[in-house]
BAVOKE-820888 format. One record per residue (C-alpha): x, y, z; residue in three letters. Coordinates in steps of 0.2 Angstrom, whole numbers, padded with zeros to 4 digits, always signed. Layout:
XYZala ...
//
This chain:
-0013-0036+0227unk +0001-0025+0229unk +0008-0014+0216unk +0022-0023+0208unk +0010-0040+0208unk -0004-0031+0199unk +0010-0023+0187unk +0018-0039+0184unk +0001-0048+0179unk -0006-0033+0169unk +0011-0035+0159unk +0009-0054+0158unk -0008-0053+0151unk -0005-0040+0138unk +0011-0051+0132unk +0000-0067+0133unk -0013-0059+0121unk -0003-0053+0108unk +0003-0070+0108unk -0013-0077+0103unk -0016-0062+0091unk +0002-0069+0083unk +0000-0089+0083unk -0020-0087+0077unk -0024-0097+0095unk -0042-0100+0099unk -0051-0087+0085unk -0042-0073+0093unk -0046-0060+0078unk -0054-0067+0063unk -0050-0050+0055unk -0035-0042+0059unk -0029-0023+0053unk -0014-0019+0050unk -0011-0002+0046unk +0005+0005+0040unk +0013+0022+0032unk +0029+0026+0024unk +0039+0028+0035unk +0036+0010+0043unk +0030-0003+0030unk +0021-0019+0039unk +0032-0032+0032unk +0039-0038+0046unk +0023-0040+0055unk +0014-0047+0042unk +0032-0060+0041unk +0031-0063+0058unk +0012-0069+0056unk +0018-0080+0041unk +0034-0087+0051unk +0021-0094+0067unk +0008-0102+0055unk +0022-0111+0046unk +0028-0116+0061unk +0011-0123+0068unk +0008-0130+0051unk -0007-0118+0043unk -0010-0115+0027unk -0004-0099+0021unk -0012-0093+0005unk -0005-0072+0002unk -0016-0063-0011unk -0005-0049-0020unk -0011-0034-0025unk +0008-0025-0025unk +0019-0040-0022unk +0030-0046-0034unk +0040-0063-0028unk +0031-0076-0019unk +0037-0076+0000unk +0044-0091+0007unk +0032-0094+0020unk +0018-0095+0009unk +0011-0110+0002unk -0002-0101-0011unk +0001-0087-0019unk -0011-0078-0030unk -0009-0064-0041unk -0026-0052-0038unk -0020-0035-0049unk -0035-0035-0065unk -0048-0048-0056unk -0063-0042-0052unk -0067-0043-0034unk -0080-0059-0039unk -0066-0067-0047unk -0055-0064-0033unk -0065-0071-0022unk -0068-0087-0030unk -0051-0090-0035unk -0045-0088-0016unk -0061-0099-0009unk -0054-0114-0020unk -0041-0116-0011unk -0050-0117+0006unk -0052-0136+0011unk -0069-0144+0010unk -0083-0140+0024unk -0080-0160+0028unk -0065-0158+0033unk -0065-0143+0042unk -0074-0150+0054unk -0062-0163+0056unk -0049-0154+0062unk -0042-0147+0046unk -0028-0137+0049unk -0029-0118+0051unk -0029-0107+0035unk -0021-0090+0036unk -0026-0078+0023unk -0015-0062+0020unk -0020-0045+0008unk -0003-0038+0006unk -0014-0022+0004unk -0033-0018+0003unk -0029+0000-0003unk -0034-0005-0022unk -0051-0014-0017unk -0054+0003-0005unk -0051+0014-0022unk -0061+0002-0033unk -0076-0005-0023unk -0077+0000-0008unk -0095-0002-0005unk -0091-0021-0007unk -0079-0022+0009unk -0091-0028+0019unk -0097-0042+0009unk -0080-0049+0001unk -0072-0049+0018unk -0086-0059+0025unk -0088-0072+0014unk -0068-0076+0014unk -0070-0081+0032unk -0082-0094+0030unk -0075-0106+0047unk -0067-0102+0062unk -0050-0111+0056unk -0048-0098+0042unk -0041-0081+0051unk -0039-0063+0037unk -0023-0051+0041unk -0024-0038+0030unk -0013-0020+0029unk -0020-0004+0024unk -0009+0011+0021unk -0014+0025+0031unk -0005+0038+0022unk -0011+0033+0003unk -0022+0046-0003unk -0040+0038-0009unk -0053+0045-0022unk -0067+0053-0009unk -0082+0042-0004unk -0100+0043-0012unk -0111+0056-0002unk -0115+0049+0017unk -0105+0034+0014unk -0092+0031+0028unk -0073+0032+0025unk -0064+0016+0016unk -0052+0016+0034unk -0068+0020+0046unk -0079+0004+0040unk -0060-0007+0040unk -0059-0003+0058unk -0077-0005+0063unk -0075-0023+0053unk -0059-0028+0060unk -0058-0038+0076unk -0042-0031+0078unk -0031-0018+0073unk -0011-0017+0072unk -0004+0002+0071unk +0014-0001+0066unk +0027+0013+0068unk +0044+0017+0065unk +0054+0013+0083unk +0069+0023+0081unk +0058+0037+0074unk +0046+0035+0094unk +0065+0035+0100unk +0068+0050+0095unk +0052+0060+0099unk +0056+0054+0119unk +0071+0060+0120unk +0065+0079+0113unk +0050+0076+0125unk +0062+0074+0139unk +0071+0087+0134unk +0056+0101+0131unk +0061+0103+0114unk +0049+0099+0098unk +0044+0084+0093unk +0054+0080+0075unk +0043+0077+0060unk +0049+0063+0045unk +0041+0060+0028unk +0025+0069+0026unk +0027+0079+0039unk +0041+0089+0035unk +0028+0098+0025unk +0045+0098+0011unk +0044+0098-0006unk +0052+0084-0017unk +0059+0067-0011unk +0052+0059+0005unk +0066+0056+0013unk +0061+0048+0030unk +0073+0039+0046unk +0079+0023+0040unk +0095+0011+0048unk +0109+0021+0056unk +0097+0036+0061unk +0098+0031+0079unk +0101+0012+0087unk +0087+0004+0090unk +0079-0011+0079unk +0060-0016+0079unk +0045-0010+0076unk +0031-0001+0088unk +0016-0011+0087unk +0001-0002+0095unk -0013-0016+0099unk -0032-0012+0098unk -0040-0029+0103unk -0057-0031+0102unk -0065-0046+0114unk -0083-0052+0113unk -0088-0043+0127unk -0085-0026+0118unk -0071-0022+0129unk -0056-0016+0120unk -0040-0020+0125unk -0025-0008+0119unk -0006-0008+0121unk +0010-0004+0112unk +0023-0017+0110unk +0041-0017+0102unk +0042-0031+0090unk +0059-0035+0084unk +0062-0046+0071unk +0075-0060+0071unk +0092-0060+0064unk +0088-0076+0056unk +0073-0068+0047unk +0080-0051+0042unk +0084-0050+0024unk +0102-0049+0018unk +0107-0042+0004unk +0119-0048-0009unk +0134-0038-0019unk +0121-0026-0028unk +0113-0022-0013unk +0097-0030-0016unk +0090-0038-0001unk +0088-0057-0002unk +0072-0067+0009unk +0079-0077+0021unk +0074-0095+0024unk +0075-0098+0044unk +0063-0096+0055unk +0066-0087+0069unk +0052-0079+0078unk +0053-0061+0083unk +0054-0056+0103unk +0038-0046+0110unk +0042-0033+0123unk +0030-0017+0129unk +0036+0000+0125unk +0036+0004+0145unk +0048-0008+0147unk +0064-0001+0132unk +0077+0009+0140unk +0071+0025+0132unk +0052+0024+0136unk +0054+0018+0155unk +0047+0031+0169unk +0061+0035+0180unk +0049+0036+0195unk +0047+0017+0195unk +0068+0016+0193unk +0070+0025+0211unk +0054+0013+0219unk +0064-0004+0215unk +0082+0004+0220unk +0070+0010+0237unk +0069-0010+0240unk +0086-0011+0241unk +0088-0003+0256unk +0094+0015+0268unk +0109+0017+0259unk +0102+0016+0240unk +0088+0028+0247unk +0099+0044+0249unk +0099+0059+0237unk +0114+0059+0227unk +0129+0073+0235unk +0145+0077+0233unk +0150+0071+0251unk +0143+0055+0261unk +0130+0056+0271unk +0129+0041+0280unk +0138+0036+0295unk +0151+0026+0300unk +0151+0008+0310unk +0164+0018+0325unk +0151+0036+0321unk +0135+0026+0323unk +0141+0015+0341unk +0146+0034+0349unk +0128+0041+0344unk +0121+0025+0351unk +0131+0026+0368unk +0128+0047+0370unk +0115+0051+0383unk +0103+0063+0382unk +0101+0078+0395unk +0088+0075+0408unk +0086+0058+0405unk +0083+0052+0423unk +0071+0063+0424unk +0059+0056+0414unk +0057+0041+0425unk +0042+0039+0437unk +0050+0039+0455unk +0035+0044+0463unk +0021+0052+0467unk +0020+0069+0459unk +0037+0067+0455unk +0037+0063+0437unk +0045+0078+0428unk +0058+0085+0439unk +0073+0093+0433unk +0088+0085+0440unk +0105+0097+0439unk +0121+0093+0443unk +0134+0107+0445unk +0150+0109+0435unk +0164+0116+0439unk +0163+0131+0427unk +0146+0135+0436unk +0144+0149+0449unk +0133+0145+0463unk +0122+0158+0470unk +0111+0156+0488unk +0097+0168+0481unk +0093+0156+0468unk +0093+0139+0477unk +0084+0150+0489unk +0069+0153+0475unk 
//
């Protein structure tokens, strides 16, 4: 397979499974991960999720742990702030459809955490067990974010990080970072200079103050993929997922933002593929393809020839031509000379 056909059908198949991974096809993660910071929250992602099951018509039933307002996309919503993690689960299983009829072809059922950080700080020796049990068919996929820069209470003795057991559950995990912010750490890169630092790692004091709208140009979100398959294999990537117009919040007169009620799906692209993050190297091999004139190195003057300049190299014949014809015998090779007029003839050396 040549190299552009293998390129093309490695890009084709990482764009086709995040595809599944968005419109819950086929059981692709019956637990996904999304983990987030402060610098780049996982709203849009977790919207985008939300936009494709309303349009495939799935239940959408959002548990909130630090969400205030019911979003538009979801059907349920259920407040889980001073439940007990058995009440929680019980309240949200009441809403799943009977075992009956979910081997009828029920319709899916897509559960969202708006953020497991307050289970992780309470109970987090029950992860394991409440995640299970509120998967309880195939048609019911979990997508729930995790802040990765929240500070937690530390774990009992030998028991494993809240964040370590999440990702050893999840089928699938979503790394979501600030695009203009990866912008901007390529463009130092190329340049030799240092990396800039946001939030956190500014190591300042006070206000975190970190790149929002305006900073730089671009609009999305990087989406690192982590797929787990059933084989073991893991399949990972980085995506740029930019949200629709239609589904951006406006905001009104005050400045507060206001949900929007279209869907519009966001467009999926690889990182390798924006402006800023493509390999020059792969630039020159398609302008190569082109042909001989695209392939020289750029000058100040032309290098190339003219239609009159490459006839009069073509009709020039070269010095001892003739005499690399075979005329005989032993006579392949022989010099033939004719005199000019400039040339002074000696009889000692036709002589030799």
């Amino acid at each position: 397979m040549p190299p552009s056909a293998q390129s093309q059908h490695a890009r084709s198949h990482a764009l086709l499974l995040l595809q599944k991974l968005l419109n819950l096809r086929d059981g692709a993660s019956p637990l996904t991960l999304i983990l987030d910071t402060l610098e780049q929250s996982a709203k849009p992602v977790v919207r985008e999720f939300m936009t494709r099951a309303k349009i495939s018509k799935s239940r959408v039933i959002f548990v909130s742990f630090a969400t205030l307002r019911k979003p538009a996309e979801a059907d349920i919503f259920i407040k889980a702030w001073g439940k007990t993690p058995e009440a929680l689960r019980a309240e949200i299983t009441s809403h799943y459809p009977s075992p009956s009829s979910s081997s009828s072809g029920a319709p899916k059922t897509l559960l969202i955490l708006d953020v497991l950080n307050p289970l992780c700080a309470r109970a987090p020796s029950l992860l394991p067990l409440l995640l299970s049990s509120l998967i309880p068919s195939p048609t019911t996929s979990l997508v729930a974010v995790y802040h990765a820069d929240v500070p937690l209470p530390s774990p009992p003795q030998y028991a494993p990080p809240p964040l370590a057991l999440l990702s050893h559950l999840a089928t699938a995990v979503l790394r979501v970072s600030s695009l203009p912010q990866a912008c901007a750490r390529r463009r130092a890169r190329n340049l030799s200079r240092p990396e800039p630092e946001w939030g956190l790692g500014e190591g300042r004091e006070g206000v975190l103050i970190g790149l929002r709208k305006g900073y730089g140009e671009e609009d999305g979100v990087v989406l690192e993929m982590e797929l787990r398959r059933r084989s073991g294999r893991s399949v990972v990537e980085r995506f740029v997922l930019t949200p629709s117009p239609s589904s951006t919040p406006s905001s009104n007169s005050n400045g507060i933002p206001k949900p929007s009620h279209k869907l519009g799906l966001a467009s999926t692209s690889l990182l390798s593929e924006h402006p800023v993050f493509r390999d020059p190297s792969a630039g020159d091999a398609e302008a190569g393809e082109g042909g001989e004139a695209e392939q020289q190195p750029a000058s100040t003057f032309s290098l190339g020839l003219t239609e009159k300049q490459r006839r009069d190299r073509e009709g020039v014949v070269l010095p001892y031509f003739d005499a690399q014809t075979d005329v005989g015998a032993g006579e392949g090779g022989r010099i033939l000379y004719e005199m000019g007029r400039e040339d002074d003839f000696d009889d000692e050396e036709d002589e030799i």
